[in-house]
C-alpha positions as CSV (number, residue, x, y, z in Angstrom):
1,X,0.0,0.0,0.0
2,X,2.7,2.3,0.8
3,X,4.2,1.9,-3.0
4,X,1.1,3.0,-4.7
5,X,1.3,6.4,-5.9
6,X,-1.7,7.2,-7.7
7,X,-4.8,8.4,-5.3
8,X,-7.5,6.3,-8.2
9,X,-5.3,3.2,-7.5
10,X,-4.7,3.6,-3.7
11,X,-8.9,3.8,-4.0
12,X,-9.8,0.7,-5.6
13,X,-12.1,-2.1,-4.0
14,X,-9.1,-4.1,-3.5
15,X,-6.7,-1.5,-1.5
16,X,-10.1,-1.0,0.4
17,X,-10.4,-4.6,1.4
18,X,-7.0,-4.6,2.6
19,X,-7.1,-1.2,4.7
20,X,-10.1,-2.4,6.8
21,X,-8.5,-5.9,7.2
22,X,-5.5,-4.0,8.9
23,X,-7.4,-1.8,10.5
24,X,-8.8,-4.5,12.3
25,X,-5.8,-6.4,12.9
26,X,-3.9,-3.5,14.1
27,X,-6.9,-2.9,16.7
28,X,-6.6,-6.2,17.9
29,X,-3.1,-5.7,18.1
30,X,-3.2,-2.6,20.0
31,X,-5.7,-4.1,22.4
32,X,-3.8,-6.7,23.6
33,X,-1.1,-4.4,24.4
34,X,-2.2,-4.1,28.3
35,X,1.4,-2.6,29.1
36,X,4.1,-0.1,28.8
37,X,6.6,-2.8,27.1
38,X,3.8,-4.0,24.6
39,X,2.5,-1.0,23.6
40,X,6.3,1.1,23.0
41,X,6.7,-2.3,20.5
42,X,4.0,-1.0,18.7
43,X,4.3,3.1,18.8
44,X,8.1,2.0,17.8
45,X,6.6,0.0,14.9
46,X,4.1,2.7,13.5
47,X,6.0,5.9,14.1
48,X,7.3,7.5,12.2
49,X,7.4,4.8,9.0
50,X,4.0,3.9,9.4
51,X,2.1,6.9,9.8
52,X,2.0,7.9,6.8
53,X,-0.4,5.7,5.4
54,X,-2.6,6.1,8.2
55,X,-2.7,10.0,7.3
56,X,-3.4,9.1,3.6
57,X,-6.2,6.2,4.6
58,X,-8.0,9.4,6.0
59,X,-7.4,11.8,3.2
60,X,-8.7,9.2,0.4
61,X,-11.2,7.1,2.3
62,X,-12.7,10.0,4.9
63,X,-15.9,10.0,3.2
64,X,-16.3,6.5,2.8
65,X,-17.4,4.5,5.9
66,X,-16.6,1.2,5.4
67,X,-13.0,2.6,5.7
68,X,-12.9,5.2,7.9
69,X,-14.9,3.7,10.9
70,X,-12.4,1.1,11.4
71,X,-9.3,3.2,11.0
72,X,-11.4,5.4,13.3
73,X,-11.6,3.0,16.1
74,X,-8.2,1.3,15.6
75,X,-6.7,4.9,16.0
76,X,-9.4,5.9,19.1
77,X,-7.6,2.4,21.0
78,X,-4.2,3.5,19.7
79,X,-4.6,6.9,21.5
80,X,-6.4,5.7,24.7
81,X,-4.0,5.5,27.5
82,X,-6.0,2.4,29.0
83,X,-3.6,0.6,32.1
84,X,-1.5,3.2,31.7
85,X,0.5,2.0,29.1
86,X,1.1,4.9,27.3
87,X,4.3,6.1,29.5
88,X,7.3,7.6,27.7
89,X,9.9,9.0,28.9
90,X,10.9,12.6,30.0
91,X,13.2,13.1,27.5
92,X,11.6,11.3,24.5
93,X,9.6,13.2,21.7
94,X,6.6,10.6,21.6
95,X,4.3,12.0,23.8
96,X,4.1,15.0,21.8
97,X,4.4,13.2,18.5
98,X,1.4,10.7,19.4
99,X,-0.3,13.9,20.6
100,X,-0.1,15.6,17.2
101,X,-1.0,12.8,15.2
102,X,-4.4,12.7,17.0
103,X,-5.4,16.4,16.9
């Protein structure tokens, strides 16, 4: 998904099919991180290679909501600091990277 250059092919039935399928493997992902460890494995993973296609999921597919409602919720679990496991530390930028991705 990340190769495709073209906003008509990044919008096709297929690149939709696989979007919500990782939407809701990343959510199911992200909700088993219960912890500080499990969940830095992840925000490690998706930032900052990753985030891109997150921000270009919502510019192409924001008006359709068989895609956005599950990037919608996979981001709403990303961002909610459940068990406290979102703790970086005091001299690390992801607090106020994570923070920017989700205003």
């Amino acid at each position: 998904l990340e190769a495709v250059s073209q906003p008509e092919e990044f919008a096709r039935v297929e690149a939709k099919r696989v979007i919500v399928g990782l939407m809701r493997d990343l959510r199911g992902i992200c909700s088993s991180c219960v912890n500080k460890r499990t969940y830095t494995l992840l925000f490690d993973w998706l930032f900052p290679a990753h985030m891109g296609l997150l921000r270009r999921c919502c510019q192409v597919y924001g008006q359709d909501n068989d895609v956005a409602i599950p990037l919608l919720k996979f981001f709403a679990d990303f961002v909610y600091n459940r068990s406290q496991r979102i703790s970086f530390e005091p001299n690390s930028p992801n607090g106020i990277l994570l923070f920017k991705e989700a205003a």
